[in-house]
BAFI-3210 file (N, C-alpha, C; in Angstrom, 3 decimals, decimal comma, padded with zeros to 6 digits):
// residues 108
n [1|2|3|4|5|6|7|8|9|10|11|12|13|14|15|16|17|18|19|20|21|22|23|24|25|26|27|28|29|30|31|32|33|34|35|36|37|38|39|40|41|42|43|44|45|46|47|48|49|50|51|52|53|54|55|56|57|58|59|60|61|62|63|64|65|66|67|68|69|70|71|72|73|74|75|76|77|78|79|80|81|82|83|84|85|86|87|88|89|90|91|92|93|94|95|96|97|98|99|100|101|102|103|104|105|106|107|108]
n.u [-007,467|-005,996|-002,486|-001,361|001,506|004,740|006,910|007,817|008,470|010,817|009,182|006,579|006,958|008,149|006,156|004,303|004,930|005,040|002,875|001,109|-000,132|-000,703|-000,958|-002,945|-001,979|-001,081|-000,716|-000,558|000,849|002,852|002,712|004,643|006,614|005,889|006,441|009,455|008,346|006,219|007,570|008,877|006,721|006,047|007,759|008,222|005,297|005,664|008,252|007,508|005,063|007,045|008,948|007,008|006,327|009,120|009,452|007,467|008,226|010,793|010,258|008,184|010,183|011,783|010,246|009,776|007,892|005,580|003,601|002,148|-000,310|-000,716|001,399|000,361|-001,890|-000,635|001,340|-001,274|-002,851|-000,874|-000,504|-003,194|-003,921|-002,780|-003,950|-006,684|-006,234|-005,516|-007,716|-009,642|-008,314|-008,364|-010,917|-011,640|-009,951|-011,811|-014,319|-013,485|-012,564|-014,769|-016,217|-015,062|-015,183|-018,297|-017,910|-017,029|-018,637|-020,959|-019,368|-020,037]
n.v [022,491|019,625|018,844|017,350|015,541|014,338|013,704|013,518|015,870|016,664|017,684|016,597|013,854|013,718|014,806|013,307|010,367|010,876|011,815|013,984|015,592|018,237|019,911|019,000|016,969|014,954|011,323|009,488|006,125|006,476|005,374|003,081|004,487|005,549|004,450|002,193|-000,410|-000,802|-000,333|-003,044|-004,450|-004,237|-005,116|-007,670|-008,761|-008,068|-009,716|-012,233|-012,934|-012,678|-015,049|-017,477|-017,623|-017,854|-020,223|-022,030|-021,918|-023,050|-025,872|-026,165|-026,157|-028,089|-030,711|-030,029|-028,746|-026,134|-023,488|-021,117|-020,048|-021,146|-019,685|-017,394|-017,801|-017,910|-016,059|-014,370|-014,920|-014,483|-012,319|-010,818|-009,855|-007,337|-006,336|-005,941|-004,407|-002,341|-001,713|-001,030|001,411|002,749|003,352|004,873|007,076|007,438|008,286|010,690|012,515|013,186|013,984|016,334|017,931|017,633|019,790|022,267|022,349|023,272|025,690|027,560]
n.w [003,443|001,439|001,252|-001,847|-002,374|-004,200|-003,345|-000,044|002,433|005,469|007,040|006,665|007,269|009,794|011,235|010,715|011,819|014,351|014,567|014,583|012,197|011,312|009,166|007,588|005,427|002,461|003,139|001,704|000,500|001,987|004,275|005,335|006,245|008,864|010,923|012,267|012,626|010,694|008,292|008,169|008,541|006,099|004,236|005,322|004,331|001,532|001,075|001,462|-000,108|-002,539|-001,737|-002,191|-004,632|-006,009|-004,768|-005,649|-008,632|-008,343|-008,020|-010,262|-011,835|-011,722|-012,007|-014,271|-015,425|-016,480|-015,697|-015,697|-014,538|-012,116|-010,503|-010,622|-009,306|-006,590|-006,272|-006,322|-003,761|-001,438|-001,770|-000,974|000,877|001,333|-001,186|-000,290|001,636|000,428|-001,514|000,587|001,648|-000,900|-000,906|001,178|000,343|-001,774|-001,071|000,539|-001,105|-002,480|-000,770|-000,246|-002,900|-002,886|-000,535|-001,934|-003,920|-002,855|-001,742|-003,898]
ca.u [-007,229|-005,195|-001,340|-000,349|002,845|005,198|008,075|008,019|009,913|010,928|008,272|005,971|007,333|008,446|004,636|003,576|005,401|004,791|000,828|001,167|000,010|-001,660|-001,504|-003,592|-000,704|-001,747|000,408|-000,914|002,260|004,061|002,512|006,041|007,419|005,692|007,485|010,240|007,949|005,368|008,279|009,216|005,396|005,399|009,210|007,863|004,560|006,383|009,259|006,209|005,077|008,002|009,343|005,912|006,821|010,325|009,591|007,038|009,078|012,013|009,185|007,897|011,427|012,357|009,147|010,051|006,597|005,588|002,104|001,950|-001,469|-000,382|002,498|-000,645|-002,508|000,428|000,862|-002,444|-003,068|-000,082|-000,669|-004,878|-003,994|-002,215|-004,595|-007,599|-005,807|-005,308|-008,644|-010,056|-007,958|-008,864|-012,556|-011,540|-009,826|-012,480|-015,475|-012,924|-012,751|-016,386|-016,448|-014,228|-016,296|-019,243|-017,878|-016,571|-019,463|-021,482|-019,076|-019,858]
ca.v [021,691|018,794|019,191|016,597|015,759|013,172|013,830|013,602|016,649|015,706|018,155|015,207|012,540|013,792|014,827|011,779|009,347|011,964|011,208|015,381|015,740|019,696|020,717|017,967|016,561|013,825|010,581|008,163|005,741|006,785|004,927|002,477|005,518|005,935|003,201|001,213|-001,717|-000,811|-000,758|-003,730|-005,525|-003,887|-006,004|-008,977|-009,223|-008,548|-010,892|-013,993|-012,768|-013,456|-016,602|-018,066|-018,035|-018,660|-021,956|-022,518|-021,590|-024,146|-026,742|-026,421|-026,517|-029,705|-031,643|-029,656|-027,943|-024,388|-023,269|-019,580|-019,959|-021,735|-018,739|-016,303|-017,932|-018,544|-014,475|-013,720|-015,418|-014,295|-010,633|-010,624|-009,034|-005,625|-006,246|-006,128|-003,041|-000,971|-001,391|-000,637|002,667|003,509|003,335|006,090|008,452|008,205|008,955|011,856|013,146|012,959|015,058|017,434|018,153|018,378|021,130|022,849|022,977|024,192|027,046|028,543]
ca.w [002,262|002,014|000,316|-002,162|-003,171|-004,399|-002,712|001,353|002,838|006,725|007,877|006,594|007,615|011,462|011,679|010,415|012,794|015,631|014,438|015,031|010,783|011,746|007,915|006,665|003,972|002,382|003,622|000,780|-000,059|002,732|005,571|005,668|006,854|010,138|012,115|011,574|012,591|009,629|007,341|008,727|007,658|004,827|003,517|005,425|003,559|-000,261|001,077|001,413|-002,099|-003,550|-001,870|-002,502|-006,303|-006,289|-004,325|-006,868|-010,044|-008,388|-008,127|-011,058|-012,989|-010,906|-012,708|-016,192|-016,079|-016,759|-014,864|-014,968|-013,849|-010,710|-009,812|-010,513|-008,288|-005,793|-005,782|-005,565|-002,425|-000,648|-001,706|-000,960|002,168|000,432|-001,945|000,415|002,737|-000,871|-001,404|001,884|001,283|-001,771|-000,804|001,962|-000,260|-002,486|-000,083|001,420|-002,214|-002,418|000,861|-000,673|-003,787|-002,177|000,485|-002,552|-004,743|-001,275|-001,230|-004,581]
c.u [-006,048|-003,569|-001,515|000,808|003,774|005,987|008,017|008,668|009,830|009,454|007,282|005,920|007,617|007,009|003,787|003,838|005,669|002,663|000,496|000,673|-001,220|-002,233|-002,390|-002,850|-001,239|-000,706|000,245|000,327|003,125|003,608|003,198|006,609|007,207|006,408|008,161|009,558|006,541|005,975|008,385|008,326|005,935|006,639|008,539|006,583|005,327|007,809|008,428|006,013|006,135|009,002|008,300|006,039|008,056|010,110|008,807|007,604|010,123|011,002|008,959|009,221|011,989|011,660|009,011|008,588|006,418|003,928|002,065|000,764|-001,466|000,411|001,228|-001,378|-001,674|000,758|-000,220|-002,589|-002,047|000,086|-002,490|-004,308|-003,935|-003,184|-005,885|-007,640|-006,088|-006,572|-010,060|-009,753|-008,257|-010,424|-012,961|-011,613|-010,933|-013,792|-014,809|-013,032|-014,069|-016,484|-015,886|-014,810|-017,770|-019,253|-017,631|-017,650|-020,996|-021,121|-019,664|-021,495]
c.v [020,761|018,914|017,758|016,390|014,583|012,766|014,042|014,575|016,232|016,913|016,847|014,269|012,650|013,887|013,516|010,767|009,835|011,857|012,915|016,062|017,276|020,384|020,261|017,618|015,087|012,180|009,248|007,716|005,713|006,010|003,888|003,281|006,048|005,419|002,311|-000,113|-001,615|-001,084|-001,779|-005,028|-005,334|-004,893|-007,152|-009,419|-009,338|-009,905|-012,543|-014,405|-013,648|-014,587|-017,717|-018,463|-018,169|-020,145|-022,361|-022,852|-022,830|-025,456|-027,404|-026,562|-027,807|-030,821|-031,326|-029,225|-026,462|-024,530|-021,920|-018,991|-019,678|-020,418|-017,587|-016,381|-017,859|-016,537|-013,262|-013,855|-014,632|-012,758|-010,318|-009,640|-007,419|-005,342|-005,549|-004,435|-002,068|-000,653|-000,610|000,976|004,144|004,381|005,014|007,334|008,257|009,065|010,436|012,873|013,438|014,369|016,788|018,502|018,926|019,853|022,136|023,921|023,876|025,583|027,986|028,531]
c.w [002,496|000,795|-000,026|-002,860|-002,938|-003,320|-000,826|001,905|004,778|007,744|007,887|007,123|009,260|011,873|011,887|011,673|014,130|015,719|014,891|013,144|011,224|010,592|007,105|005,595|003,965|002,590|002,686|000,268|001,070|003,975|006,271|006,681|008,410|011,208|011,568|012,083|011,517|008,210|007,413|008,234|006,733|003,995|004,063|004,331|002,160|000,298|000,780|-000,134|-002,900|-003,329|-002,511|-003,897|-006,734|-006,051|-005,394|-008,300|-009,868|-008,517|-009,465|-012,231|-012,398|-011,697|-014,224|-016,576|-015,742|-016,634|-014,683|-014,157|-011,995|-009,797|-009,935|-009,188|-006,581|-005,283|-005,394|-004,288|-001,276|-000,519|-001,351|000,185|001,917|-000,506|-001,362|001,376|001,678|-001,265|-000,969|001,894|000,455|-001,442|000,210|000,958|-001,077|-001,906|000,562|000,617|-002,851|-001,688|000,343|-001,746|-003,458|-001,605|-001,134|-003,595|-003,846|-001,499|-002,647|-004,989]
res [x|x|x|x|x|x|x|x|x|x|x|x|x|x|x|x|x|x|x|x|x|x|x|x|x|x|x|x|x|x|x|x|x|x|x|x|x|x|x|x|x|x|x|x|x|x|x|x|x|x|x|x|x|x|x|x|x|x|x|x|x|x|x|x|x|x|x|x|x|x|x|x|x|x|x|x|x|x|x|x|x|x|x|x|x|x|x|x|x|x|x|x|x|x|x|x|x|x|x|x|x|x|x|x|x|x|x|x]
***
């Protein structure tokens, strides 16, 4: 069975970024934590995010117009990617949780 839990303790996390995870713990959220060059995306992508709509926001206060549309669109785009991965993710755990169910209602 798989542990979850909010809180990371360093058994977790040394396993994890050792790719050594033996108890099955579930690592959802935490996958920054494996390498300091995943952390590393993970600040570069939200850093894009949110210059992407500052520069916009200064833009648009330079010309004295207000477009919240535009900054919607302006964060969508620049987050599709996280958007796209979280997705991709989800789609796992849910088929895994599927899997899980299944075996479960098997056993009884």
């Amino acid at each position: 069975s798989v542990v979850f839990s909010f809180y990371p303790d360093s058994y977790t996390t040394t396993a994890m970024q050792k790719n050594t995870n033996t108890c099955n713990r579930c690592i959802r959220g935490l996958e920054h934590m494996i390498s300091p060059e995943h952390f590393e995306q993970k600040k570069i992508n939200r850093d894009c995010v949110q210059l992407g709509v500052l520069k916009e926001q200064q833009r648009q206060e330079m010309y004295g117009i207000i477009d919240s549309n535009e900054l919607r669109n302006i964060s969508s785009k620049a987050s599709k990617w996280a958007r796209n991965k979280a997705l991709e993710q989800g789609a796992i755990d849910a088929m895994y949780q599927q899997e899980l169910a299944v075996n479960m209602y098997d056993r009884h």
